[in-house]
Each structure stands twice: as C-alpha cells, then as structure tokens.
SEPA-41958 format. One record per residue (C-alpha): residue number from 1; x, y, z; residue in one letter. Coordinates in Angstrom, 2 decimals. Each point is the difference from the previous one (the first is absolute). Layout:
BEGIN
<pt><k>NUM</k><c1>X</c1><c2>Y</c2><c3>Z</c3><r>A</r></pt>
...
This chain:
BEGIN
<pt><k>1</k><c1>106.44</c1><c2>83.87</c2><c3>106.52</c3><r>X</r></pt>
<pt><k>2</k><c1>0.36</c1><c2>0.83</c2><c3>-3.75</c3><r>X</r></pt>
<pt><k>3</k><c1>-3.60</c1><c2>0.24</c2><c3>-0.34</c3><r>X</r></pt>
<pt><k>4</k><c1>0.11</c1><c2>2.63</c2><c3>2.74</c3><r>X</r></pt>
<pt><k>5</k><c1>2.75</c1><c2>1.79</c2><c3>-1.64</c3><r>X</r></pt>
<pt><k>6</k><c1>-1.97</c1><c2>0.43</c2><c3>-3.08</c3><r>X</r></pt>
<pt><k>7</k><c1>-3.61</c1><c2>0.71</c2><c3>1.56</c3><r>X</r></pt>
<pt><k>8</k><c1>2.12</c1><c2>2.72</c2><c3>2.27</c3><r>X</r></pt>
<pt><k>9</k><c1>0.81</c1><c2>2.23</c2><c3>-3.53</c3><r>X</r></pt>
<pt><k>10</k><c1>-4.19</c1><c2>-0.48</c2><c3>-0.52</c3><r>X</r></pt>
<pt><k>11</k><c1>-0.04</c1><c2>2.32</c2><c3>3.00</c3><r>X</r></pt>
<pt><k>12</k><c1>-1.28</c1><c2>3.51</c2><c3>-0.07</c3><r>X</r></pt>
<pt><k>13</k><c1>0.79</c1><c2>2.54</c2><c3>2.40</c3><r>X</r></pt>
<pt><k>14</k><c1>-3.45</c1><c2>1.03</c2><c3>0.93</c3><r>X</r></pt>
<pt><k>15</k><c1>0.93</c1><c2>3.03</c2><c3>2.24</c3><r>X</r></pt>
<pt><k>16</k><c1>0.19</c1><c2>2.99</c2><c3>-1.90</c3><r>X</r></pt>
<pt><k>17</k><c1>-2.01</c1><c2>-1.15</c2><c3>-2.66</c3><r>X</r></pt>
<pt><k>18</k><c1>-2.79</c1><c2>2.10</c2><c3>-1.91</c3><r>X</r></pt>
<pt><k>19</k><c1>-2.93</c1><c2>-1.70</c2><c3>-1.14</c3><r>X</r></pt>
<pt><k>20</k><c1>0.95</c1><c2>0.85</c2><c3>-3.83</c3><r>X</r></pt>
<pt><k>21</k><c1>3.78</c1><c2>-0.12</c2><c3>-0.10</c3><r>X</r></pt>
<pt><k>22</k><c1>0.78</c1><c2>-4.23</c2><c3>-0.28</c3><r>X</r></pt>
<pt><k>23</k><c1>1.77</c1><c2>-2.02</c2><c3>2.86</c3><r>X</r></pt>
<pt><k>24</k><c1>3.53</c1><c2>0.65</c2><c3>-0.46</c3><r>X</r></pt>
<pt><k>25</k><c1>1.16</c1><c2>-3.19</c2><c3>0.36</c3><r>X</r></pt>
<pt><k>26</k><c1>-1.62</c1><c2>-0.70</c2><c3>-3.67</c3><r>X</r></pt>
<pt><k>27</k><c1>2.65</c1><c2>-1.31</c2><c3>-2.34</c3><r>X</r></pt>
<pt><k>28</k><c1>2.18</c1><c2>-2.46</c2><c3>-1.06</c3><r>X</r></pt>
<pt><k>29</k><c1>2.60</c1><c2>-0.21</c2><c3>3.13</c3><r>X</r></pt>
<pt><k>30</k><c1>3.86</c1><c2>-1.86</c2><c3>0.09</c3><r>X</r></pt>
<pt><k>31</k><c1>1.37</c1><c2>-1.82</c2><c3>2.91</c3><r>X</r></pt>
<pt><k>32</k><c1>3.98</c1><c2>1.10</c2><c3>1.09</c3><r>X</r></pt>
<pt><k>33</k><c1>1.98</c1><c2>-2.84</c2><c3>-0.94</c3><r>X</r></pt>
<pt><k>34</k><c1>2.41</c1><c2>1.39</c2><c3>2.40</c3><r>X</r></pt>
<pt><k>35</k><c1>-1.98</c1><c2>-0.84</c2><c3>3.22</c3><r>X</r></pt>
<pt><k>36</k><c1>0.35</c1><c2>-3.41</c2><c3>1.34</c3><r>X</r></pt>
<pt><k>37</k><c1>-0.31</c1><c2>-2.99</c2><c3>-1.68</c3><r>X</r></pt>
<pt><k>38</k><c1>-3.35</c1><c2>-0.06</c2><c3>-1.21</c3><r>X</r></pt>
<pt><k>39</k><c1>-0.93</c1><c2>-1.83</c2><c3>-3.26</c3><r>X</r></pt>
<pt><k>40</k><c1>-3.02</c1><c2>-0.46</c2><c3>-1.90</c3><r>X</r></pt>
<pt><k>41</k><c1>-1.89</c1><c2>2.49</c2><c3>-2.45</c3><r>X</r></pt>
<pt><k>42</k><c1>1.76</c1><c2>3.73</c2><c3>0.70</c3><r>X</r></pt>
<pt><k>43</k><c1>-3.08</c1><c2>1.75</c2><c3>-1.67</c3><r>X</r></pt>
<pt><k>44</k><c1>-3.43</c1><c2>0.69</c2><c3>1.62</c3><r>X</r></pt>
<pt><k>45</k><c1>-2.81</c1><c2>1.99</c2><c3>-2.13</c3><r>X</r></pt>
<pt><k>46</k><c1>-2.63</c1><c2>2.12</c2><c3>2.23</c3><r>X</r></pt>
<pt><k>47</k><c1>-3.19</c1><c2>0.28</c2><c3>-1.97</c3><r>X</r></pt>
<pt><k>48</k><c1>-3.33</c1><c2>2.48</c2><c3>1.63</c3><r>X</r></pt>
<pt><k>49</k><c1>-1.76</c1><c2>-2.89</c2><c3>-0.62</c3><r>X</r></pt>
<pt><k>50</k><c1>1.33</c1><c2>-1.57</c2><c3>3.83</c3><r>X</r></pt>
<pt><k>51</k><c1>2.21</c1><c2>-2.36</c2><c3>-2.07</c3><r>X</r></pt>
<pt><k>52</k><c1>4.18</c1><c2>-0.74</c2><c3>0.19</c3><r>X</r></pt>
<pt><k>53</k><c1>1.59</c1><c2>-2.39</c2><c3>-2.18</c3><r>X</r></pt>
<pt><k>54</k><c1>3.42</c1><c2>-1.07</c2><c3>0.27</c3><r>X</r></pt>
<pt><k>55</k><c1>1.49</c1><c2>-3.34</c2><c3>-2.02</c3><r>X</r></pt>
<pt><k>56</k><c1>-2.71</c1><c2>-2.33</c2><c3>-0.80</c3><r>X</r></pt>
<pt><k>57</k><c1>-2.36</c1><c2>1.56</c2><c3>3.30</c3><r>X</r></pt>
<pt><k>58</k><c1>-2.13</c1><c2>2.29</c2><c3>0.52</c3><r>X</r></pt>
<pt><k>59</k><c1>-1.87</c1><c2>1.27</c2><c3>3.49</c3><r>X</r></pt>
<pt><k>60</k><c1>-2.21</c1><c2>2.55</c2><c3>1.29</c3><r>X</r></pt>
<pt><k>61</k><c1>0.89</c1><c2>2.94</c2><c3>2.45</c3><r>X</r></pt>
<pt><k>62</k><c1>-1.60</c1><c2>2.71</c2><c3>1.78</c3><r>X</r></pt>
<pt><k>63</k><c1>1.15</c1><c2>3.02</c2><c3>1.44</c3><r>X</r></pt>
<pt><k>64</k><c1>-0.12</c1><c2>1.23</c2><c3>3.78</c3><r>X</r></pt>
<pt><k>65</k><c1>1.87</c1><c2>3.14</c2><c3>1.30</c3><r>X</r></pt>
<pt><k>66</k><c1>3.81</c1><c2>-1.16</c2><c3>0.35</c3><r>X</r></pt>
<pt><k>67</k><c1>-1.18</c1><c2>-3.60</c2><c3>-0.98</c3><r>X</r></pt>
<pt><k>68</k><c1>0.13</c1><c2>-2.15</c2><c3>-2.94</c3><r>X</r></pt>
<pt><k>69</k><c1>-2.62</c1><c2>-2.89</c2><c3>0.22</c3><r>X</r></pt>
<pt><k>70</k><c1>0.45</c1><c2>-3.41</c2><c3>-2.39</c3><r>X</r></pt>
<pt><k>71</k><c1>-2.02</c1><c2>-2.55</c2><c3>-0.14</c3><r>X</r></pt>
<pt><k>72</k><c1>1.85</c1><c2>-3.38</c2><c3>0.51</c3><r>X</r></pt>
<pt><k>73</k><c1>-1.50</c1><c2>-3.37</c2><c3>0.72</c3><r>X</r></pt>
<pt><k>74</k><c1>-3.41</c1><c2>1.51</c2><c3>0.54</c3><r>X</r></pt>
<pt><k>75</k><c1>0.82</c1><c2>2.62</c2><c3>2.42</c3><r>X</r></pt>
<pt><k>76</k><c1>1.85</c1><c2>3.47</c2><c3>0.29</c3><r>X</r></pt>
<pt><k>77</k><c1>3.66</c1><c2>0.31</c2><c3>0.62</c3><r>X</r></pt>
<pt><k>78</k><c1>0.96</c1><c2>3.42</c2><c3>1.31</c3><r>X</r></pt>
<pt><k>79</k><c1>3.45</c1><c2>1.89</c2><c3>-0.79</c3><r>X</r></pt>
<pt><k>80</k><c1>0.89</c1><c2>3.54</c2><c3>0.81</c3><r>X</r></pt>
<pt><k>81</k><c1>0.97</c1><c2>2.22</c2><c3>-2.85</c3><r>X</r></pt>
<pt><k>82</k><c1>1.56</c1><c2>2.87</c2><c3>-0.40</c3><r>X</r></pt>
<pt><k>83</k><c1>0.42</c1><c2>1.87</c2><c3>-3.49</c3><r>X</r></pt>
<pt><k>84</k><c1>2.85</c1><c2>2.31</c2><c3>-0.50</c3><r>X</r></pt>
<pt><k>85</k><c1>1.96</c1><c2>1.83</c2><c3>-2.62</c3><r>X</r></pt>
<pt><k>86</k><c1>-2.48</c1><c2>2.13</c2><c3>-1.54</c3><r>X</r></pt>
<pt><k>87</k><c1>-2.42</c1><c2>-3.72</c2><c3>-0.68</c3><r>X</r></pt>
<pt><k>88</k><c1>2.54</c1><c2>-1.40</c2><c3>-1.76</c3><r>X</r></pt>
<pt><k>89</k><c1>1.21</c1><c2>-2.71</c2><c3>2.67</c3><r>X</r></pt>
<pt><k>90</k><c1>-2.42</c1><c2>-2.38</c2><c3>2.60</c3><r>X</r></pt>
<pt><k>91</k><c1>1.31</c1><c2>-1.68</c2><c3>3.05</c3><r>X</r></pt>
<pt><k>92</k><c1>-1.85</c1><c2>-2.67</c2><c3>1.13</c3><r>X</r></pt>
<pt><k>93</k><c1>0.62</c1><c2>-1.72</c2><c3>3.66</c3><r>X</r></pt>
<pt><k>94</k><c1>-1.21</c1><c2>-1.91</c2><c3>2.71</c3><r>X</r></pt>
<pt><k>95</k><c1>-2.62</c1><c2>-2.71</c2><c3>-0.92</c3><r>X</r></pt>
<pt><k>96</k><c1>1.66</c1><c2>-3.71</c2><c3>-1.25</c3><r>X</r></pt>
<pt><k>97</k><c1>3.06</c1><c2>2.53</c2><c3>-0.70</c3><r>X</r></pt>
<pt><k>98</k><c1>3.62</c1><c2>-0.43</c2><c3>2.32</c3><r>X</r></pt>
<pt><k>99</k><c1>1.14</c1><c2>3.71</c2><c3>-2.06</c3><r>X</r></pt>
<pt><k>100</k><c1>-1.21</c1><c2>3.01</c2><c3>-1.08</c3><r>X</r></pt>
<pt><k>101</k><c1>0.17</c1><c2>-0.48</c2><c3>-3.60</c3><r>X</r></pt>
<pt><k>102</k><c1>-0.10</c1><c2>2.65</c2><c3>-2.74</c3><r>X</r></pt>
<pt><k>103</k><c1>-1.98</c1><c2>0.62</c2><c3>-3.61</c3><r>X</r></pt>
<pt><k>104</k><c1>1.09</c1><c2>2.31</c2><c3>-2.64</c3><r>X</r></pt>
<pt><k>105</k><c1>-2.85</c1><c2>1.19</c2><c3>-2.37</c3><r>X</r></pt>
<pt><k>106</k><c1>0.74</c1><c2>-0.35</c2><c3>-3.42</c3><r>X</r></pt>
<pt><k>107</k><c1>-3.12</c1><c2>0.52</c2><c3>-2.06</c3><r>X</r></pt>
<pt><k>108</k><c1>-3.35</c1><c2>-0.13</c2><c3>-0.26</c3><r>X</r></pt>
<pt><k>109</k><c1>-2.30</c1><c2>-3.17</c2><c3>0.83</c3><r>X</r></pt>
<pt><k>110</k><c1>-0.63</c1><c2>-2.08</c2><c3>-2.96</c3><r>X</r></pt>
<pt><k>111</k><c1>-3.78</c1><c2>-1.33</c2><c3>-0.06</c3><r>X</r></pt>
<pt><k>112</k><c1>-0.65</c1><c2>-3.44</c2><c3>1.38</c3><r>X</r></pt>
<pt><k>113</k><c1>-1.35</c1><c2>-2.44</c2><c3>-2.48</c3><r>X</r></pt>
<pt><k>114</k><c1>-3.51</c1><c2>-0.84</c2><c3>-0.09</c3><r>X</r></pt>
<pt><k>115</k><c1>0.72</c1><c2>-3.49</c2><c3>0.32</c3><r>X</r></pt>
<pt><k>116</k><c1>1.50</c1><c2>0.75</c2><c3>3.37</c3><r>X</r></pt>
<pt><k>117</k><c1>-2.63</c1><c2>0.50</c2><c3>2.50</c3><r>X</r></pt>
<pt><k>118</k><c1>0.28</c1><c2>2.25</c2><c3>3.25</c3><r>X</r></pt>
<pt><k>119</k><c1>0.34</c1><c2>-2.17</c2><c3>3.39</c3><r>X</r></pt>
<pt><k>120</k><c1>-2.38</c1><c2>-0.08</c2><c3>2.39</c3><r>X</r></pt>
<pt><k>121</k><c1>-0.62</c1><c2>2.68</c2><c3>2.83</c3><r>X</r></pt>
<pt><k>122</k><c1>0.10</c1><c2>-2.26</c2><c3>3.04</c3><r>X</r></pt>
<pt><k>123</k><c1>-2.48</c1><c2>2.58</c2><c3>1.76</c3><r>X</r></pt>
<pt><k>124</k><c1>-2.74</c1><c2>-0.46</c2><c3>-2.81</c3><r>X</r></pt>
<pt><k>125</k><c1>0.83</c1><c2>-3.39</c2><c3>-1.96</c3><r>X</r></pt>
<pt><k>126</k><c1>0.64</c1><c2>-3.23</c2><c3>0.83</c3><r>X</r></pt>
C-alpha cells in the first residue's frame, strides 16, 4: 500500500492537458501526516520521464483520463484521482487503497539518478 501511495503523487491529471504545458502532477509531492495511520516514506517525486520515487523505490505510471496507472508486480494498478486546489493537492483512491488519501505539492521533481533505471511497461517489456 505505501508503494501505491507514492506511485499515486506520479499521477498526472491528463484531462485538460495541452500538449506543451507539462502534466500537473510533476513535482515533488508530501503525504498528510494527519490522515490515518500510514507510515513509510511521506515524499513521492513525479518526473516526465514516467518515473515516481518515494524512499528507497521507484515505479513507473501512466496517465488515463481520471486514472492514475502504476506498475506493481508486473502489472497496472488503477486509482482514481482527482486534483484540486489550483494543482497544488492530488487525491488518490480506490485501487489497494481502504481511503481517499491526499498529496500536497511542494516543489519541483528532482531528476532520477542515472543509476536508477525506469521499470518496465508491462504492455511492452517483460
């Protein structure tokens, strides 16, 4: 479920999207401590390059109208999202997820290291 958490801030909400503006879920996003009692990393990075990292892991999403797709175990996990305040906050739900739970952006997305390779598509790799 953490893994989910973070991939869900490597969302993008694809409706309303121009082909030159970037995804607005880009950045560098921050879990509300005050929901629940999640633990684990509280900080997932959206990069254009389909890449999220959060903690020590890092996954691949894609982008469907209202959807957030990440790749886990070598297929795609779906959660409804939902971006609000202007951008600035992502609400990921349904999926592995009990809750709705929320993302505050806080920056930009830092670049992933070179040494850290993209997953796998499960539609094109194996």
């Amino acid at each position: 479920m953490l893994l989910a958490l973070l991939l869900l801030a490597a969302a993008e909400s694809a409706a309303g999207q121009s082909a030159s503006r970037p995804p607005a879920v880009l950045g560098t996003w921050k879990f509300d401590l005050k929901q629940g009692k999640k633990s684990g990393p509280r900080t997932v990075i959206v990069r254009a390059d389909s890449s999220a990292s959060y903690g020590d892991e890092t996954v691949r999403w894609r982008l469907k109208p209202d959807s957030l797709l990440l790749a886990l175990g070598g297929e795609w996990v779906s959660y409804r999202l939902r971006l609000a305040k202007k951008g600035k906050r992502l609400t990921l739900s349904g999926g592995d997820l009990t809750e709705p739970i929320d993302f505050d952006l806080v920056g930009p997305p830092t670049p992933r290291p070179d040494t850290i390779p993209i997953p796998a598509d499960p539609d094109t790799e194996s």
